[in-house]
N, C-alpha and C positions, 0 to 999 in steps of 0.2 A: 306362860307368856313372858312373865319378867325374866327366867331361866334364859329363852330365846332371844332377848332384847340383849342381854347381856352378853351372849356369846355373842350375836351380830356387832354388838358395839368394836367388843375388845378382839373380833378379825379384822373387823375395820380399821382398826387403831395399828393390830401388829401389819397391814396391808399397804400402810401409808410410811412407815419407816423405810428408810434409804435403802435400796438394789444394794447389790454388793456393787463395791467399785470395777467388774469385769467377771465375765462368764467362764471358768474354766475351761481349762482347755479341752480335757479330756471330755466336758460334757458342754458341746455346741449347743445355742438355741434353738429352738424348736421353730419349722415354719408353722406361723397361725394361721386359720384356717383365714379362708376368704373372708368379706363382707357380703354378704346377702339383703335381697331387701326384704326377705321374710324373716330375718335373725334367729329364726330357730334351731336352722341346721347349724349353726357354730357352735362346734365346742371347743372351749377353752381350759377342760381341766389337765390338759398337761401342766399347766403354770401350776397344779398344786405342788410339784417338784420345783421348788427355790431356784435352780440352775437351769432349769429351761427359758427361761423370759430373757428378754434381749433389753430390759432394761427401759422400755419404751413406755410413755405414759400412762398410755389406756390397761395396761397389763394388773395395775392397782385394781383395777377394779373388776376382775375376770377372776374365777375360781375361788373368791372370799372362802374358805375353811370355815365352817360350821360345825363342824364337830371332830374331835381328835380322830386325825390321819386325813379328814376331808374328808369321810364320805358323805357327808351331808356339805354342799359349798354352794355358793349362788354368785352368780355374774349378773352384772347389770350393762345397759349399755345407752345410748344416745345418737339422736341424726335430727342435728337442726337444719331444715332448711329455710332459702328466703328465694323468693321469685316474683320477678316482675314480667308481667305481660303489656304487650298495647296493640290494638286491634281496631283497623279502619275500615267501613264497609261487613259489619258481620253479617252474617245468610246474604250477601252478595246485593248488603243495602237492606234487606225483607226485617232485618229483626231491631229490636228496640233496646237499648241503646244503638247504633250503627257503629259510632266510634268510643272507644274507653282505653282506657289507661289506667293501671291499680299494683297495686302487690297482693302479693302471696306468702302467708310464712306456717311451718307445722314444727312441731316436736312432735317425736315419738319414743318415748323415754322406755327401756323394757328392764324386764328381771326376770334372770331363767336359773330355779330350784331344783338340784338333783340329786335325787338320795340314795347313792347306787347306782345299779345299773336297770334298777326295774322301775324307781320313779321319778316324774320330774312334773314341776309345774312351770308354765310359761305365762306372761303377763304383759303385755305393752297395752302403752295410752296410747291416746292422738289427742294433742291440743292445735288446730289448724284456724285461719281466720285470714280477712281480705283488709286490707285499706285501700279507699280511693276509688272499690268497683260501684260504676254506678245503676246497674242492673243489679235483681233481687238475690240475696245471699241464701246462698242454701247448699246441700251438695253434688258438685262433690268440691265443693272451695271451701266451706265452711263448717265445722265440728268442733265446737270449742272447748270442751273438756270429755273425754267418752273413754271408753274399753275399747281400744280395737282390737287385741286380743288376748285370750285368757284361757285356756285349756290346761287337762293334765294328759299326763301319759304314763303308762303301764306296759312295757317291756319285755318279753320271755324269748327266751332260747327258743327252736322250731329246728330240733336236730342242726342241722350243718346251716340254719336258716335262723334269720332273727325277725320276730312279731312284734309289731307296737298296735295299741290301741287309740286311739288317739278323742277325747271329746271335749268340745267345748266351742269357743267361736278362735276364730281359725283361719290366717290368711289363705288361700288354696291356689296355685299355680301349675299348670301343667303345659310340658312338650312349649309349643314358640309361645301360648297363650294366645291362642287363636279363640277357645272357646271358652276358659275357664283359666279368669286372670286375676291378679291382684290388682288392676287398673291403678298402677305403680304412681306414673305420670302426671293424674290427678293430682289436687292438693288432697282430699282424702283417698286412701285405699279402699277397696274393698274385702270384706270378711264377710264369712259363712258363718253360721251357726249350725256344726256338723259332728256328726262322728264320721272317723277316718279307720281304716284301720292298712297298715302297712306291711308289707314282706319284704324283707333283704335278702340275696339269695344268690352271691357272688355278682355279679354283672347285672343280673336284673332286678328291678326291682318292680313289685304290684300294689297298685292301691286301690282300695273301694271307697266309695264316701256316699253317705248322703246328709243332705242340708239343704239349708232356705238362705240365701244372702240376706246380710243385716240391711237395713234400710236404714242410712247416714240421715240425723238429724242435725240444725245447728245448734240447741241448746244442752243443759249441762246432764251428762248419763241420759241421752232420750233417743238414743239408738236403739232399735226392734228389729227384731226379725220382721222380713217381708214373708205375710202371711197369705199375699198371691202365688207369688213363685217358690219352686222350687229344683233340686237337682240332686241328680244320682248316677253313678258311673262305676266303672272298674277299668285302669288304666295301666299299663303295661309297659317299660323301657326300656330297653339293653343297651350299654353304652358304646362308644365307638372306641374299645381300649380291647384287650385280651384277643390279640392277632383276629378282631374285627375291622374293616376300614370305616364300616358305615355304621351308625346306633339305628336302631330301630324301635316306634312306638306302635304300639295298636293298643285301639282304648274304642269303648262304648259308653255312649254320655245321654243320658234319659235328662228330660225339663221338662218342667210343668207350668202354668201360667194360664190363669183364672181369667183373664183379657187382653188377651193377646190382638194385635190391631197390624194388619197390611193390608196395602189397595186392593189384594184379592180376595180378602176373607179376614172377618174378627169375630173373637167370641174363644173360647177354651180350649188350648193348644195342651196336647201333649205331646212331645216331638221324639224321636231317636235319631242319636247321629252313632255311626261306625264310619272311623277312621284309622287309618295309617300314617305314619311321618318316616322319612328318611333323611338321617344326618349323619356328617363328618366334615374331617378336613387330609387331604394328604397333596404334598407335591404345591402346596400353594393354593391348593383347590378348596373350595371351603361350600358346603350346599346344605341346604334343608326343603325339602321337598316334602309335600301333602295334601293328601286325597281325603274328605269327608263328605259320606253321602245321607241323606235323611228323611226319614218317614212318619210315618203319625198322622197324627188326627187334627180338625180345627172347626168347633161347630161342625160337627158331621162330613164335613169335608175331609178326603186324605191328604195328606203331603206327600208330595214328592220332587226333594231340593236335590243341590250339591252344589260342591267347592273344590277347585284345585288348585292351591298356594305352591309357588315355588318362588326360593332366591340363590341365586347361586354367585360365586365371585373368583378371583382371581386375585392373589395377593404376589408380587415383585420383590420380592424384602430384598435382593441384590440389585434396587436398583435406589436412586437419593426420591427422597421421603416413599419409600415404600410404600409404593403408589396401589390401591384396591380399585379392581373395576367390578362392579357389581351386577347384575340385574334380576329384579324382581317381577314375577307375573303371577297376577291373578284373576283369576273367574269364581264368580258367586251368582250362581242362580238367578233367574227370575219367575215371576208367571206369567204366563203366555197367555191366559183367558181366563179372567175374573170369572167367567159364568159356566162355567165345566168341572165344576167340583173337587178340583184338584189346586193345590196353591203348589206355586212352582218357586217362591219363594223362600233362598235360604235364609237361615237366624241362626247371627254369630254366638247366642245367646249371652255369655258375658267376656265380652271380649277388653283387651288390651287398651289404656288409653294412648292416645298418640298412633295410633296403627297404623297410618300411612305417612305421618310424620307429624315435625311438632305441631303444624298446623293438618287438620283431622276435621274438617266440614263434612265428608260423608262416608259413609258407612261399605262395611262390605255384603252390601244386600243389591240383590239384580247388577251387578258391577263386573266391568272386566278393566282393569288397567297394567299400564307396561311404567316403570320403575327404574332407570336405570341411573349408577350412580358413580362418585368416585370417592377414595377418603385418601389423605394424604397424613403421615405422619410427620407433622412440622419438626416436633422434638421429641424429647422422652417425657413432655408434661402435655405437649399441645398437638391437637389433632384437629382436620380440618375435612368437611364430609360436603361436598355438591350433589347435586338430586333434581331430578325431572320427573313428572306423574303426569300421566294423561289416561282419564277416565270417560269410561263410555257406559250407554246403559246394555247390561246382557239381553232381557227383553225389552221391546218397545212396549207393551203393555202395560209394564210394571214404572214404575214411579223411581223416584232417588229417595232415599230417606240416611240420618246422620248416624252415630254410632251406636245408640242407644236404640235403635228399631224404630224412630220417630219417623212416618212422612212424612220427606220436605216439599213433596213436588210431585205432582199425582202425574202420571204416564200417560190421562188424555189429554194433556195440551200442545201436545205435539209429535211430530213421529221421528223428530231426530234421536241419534243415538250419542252425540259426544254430548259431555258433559263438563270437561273442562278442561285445563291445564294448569300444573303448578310446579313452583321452583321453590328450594330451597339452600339456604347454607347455613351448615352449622360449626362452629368453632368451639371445643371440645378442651377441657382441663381437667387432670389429674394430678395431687401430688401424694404421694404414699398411698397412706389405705386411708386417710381421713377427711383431705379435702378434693373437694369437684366441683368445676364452674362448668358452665355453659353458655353460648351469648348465639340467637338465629334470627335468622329474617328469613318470613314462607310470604308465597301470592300468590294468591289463586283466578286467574283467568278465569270469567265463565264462556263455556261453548253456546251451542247456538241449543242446545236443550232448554240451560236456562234462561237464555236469550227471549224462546219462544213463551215460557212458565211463567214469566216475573222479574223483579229485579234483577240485574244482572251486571253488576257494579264488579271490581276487582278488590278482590280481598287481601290484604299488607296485611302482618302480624310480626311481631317483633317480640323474642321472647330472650330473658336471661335469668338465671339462676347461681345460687352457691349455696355447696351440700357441706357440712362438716359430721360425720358418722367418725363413731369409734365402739 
């Protein structure tokens, strides 16, 4: 251990001495890889060659040499953020607080250990917390010192093909994260506690996984696996590169859930979903398209749902601020008759937070709404995104419920179908790869659904944020 203390000190020390004063010529910088909000997939050990790094701050602290020549090295990294929300009228007046005002702030500080090319260990915190909310703290806003994630990984060749194995807890993201998401947008994320295992294999890649998502507590290391639910898949992607125009997903996604609750049926769900996705972009044309259909069980009842998500857009870049017209549509199941044995309701199961935008009152369960948008590029730092939603319910039978499968609003109190209308703007900031603001204003009209249901007050929400990651 003192052996290891010592080498980490003394790369840290030789890691912090001055870049050269300019990268030769002959050997140009390396592009680093993106930023991610899973940080796993970066790697950084080009920078163990001296002449790759562009001299930029954060590069000190990527690729540390652990052992003579680097095969053993560790990168660490950081993403502070700070967000303020304030919200008038929540559940359309029904919920308690009605109006609040607060902050938000997280670290998620990480360290990724690689020893070769067959192993690696990964590691991030979350330290997150509220000031000023006057509704009960818990998650997904509050986590205040925890493991969000902690896994190893184990490596091999698979002929012309490369294998990883992956176990431990585990952020998990797939295709738009319609079903299986890292709930980013939160102040806490969410993590599985899973074995993954991986195939690379030119253009495609496959993954299987099973896991139980952790269940986010607010005090210190009291994060558990949720020992109701659970999930298992095998998912599939081929990108839209190698003289393809469109990527293509197919993936099959098993969940389980020990109380599971909809106005047409609760009690023990096991559900399957088979889906497809379609994505690219060419000519300005930009689209992701998808079909998911699903079956199973629930208390003796079968299911049978479905979903069909589409966005598609149009981007001008030869025209001043290269103007985006977008539009989005979607349908999500409902059930049609509580008392026929069948639940016709879909479940997103762990879906995206923000999903219809930054303001996100309900869910896409028994839901059909139309999307259409514009985003304008102010500058090369500032972007500027307008947005319309009007949602209706898919069955009249079926009820509203928000993103988490909660019913807000049971389907016999009326037989209208709209649901609501909402606007939004958001104003958009990047500069390099390290800082990002944001500053919106959403409201939500209620329709004559919930006019008929309940409260039915208009919802203002005003949100801003600043990201500093490296």
């Amino acid at each position: 251990m003192r052996r290891w203390r010592g080498a980490l000190v003394a790369a840290l020390l030789l890691q912090s001495a001055p870049a050269p004063a300019e990268t030769p010529a002959e050997t140009p910088a390396k592009t680093p890889p993106p930023l991610t909000n899973t940080r796993y997939d970066e790697d950084y050990r080009y920078l163990l060659d001296p002449a790759a790094g562009s001299g930029a701050f954060w590069e000190r602290f990527k690729a540390v040499p652990l052992s003579p020549g680097g095969t053993v090295s560790l990168s660490t990294g950081l993403e502070a953020r700070l967000r303020g929300e304030a919200v008038r009228n929540s559940g359309w007046g029904q919920d308690e607080p009605r109006n609040d005002a607060y902050g938000l702030w997280r670290l998620l500080p990480y360290a990724d250990l690689r020893a070769g090319p067959a192993l690696r260990v990964f590691g991030q915190l979350i330290m997150a917390g509220s000031a000023g909310k006057l509704g009960p703290e818990g998650a997904p806003d509050v986590d205040r010192t925890d493991l969000l994630q902690g896994f190893a990984d184990l490596s091999v060749p698979l002929g012309d093909a490369q294998g990883t194995l992956r176990a431990g807890r585990q952020m998990l993201a797939y295709g738009s994260e319609r079903l299986i998401s890292l709930r980013y947008g939160a102040n806490v994320p969410r993590a599985f506690d899973a074995v993954t295992g991986i195939v690379q294999s030119g253009p495609w890649r496959v993954d299987g996984f099973l896991g139980r998502p952790v269940r986010a507590a607010p005090d210190l290391f009291d994060d558990r696996r949720d020992g109701g639910r659970s999930a298992w898949g095998l998912y599939a992607t081929r990108g839209a590169g190698a003289g393809w125009g469109t990527g293509l997903d197919a993936y099959y996604i098993g969940y389980g859930n020990r109380a599971a609750s909809f106005e047409g049926g609760q009690g023990r769900e096991e559900r399957h979903t088979l889906g497809t996705r379609l994505f690219g972009k060419a000519d300005g044309w930009d689209w992701n398209w998808e079909a998911m259909l699903q079956t199973g069980r629930i208390d003796g009842d079968t299911i049978a749902a479905w979903s069909v998500a589409s966005d598609t857009g149009h981007r001008w870049n030869g025209l001043p601020l290269r103007p985006r017209l977008g539009l989005k549509a979607n349908i999500a199941s409902g059930d049609r008759d509580p008392g026929d044995g069948r639940l016709g309701t879909f479940n997103p199961l762990f879906p995206r937070a923000k999903y219809f935008g930054e303001l996100t009152p309900v869910g896409p369960l028994n839901l059909m709404n139309l999307h259409p948008s514009v985003d304008l590029a102010l500058s090369d730092e500032f972007s500027l995104s307008a947005s319309a939603i009007a949602y209706w319910r898919m069955s009249l039978e079926d009820g509203v419920y928000d993103l988490s499968g909660n019913l807000l609003r049971s389907g016999a109190g009326s037989r209208s179908r709209h649901i609501g209308t909402q606007g939004e703007l958001v104003l958009s900031y990047a500069a390099g790869r390290t800082v990002e603001g944001l500053l919106s204003y959403s409201l939500f009209q209620p329709g004559s659904f919930l006019q008929d249901t309940g409260p039915a007050k208009t919802i203002h929400f005003v949100g801003m944020e600043a990201v500093f990651k490296f």
